[in-house]
C-alpha positions, 0 to 999 in steps of 0.5 A, a space after each residue: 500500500 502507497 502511504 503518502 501525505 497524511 498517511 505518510 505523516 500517520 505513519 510517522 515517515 520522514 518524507 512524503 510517500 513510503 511503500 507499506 509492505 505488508 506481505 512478504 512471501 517466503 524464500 522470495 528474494 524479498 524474504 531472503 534480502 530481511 523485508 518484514 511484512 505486517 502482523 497487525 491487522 488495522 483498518 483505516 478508511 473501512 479497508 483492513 490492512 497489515 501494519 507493523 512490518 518495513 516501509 520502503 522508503 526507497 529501492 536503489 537511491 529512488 525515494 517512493 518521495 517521487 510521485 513518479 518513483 514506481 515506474 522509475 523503480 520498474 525501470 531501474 530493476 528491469 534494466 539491472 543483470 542477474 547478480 547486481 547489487 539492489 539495496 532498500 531503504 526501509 523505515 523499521 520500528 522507527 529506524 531507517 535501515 538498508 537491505 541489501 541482496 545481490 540475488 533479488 534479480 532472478 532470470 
C-alpha cells in the first residue's frame, strides 16, 4: 500500500510517500534480502490492512518521495543483470535501515 501525505505523516515517515509492505512471501528474494511484512491487522478508511512490518522508503537511491518513483523503480530493476547489487531503504520500528541482496534479480 502507497502511504503518502497524511498517511505518510500517520505513519510517522520522514518524507512524503513510503511503500507499506505488508506481505512478504517466503524464500522470495524479498524474504531472503530481511523485508518484514505486517502482523497487525488495522483498518483505516473501512479497508483492513497489515501494519507493523518495513516501509520502503526507497529501492536503489529512488525515494517512493517521487510521485513518479514506481515506474522509475520498474525501470531501474528491469534494466539491472542477474547478480547486481539492489539495496532498500526501509523505515523499521522507527529506524531507517538498508537491505541489501545481490540475488533479488532472478532470470
Amino acid at each position: 500500500m502507497y502511504l503518502k501525505d497524511e498517511m505518510a505523516e500517520v505513519f510517522n515517515l520522514p518524507q512524503n510517500g513510503g511503500l507499506l509492505v505488508q506481505r512478504v512471501v517466503i524464500n522470495s528474494p524479498a524474504f531472503d534480502m530481511g523485508l518484514k511484512g505486517g502482523y497487525i491487522i488495522a483498518t483505516i478508511n473501512e479497508e483492513d490492512i497489515l501494519i507493523g512490518g518495513d516501509i520502503i522508503l526507497d529501492v536503489n537511491n529512488i525515494s517512493f518521495a517521487d510521485e513518479l518513483a514506481a515506474s522509475k523503480i520498474r525501470k531501474n530493476l528491469i534494466d539491472l543483470n542477474v547478480g547486481d547489487l539492489v539495496t532498500f531503504k526501509v523505515l523499521r520500528a522507527g529506524k531507517i535501515i538498508e537491505l541489501k541482496s545481490d540475488k533479488f534479480i532472478t532470470q
